[in-house]
N, C-alpha and C positions, 0 to 999 in steps of 0.2 A: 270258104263258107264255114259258117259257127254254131254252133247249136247251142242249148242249155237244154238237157235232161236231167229232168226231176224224177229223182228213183227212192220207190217204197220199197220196202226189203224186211224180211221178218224179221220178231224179234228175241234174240238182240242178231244183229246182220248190220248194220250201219258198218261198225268198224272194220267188216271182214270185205263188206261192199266196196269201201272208199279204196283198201289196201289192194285188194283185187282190181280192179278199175285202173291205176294209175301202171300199170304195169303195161296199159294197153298202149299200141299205137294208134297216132291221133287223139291224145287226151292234152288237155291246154292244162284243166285243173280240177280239180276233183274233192270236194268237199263234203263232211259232216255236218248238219246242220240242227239247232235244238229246235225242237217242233217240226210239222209233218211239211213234205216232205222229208225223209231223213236225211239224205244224198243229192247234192247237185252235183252234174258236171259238165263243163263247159268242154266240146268236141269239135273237132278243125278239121275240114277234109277240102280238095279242091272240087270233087266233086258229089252231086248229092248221093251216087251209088255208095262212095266210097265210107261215104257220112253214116250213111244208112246199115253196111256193112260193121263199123263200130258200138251203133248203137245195136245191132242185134246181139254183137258180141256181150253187152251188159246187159240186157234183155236175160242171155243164155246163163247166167250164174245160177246157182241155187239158193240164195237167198233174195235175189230179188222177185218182189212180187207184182209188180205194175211199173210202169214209166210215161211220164207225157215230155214231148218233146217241140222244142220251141226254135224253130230259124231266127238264127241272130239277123235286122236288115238294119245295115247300118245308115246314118241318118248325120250327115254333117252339114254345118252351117251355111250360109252362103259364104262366108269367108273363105273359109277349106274350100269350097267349089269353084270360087273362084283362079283359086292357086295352081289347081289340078291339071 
């Protein structure tokens, strides 16, 4: 399972967000972005405890100030479905 969490973080925090952040386990990728949100990052767990346990982990920094968070549902063609 995937997430993408969108992280506001004061300013300036972006850079110290993204460098902190990637340190974490369970981060796939972790990005700066120009305009708001300032920080995405995309988070992989097999479960949603463990999912959820990561994202508090970025939650808990002191430069972030909000996050909204988005389950990845992945969505393949009939092609790929039929293969599977």
């Amino acid at each position: 399972m995937e997430a993408y969490v969108f992280v506001s973080t004061t300013n300036p925090g972006p850079r110290a967000a993204v460098q902190a952040i990637r340190k974490f386990d369970g981060i796939v990728r972790v990005d700066a972005l120009f305009g708001g949100p300032p920080v995405v990052v995309v988070v992989q767990a097999d479960v949603l405890t463990a999912l959820d346990a990561v994202i508090d982990r970025i939650v808990d920094l002191p430069m972030v100030t909000d996050t909204e968070t988005h389950i990845i549902r992945c969505i393949h063609d009939d092609q790929e479905r039929r293969t599977e």
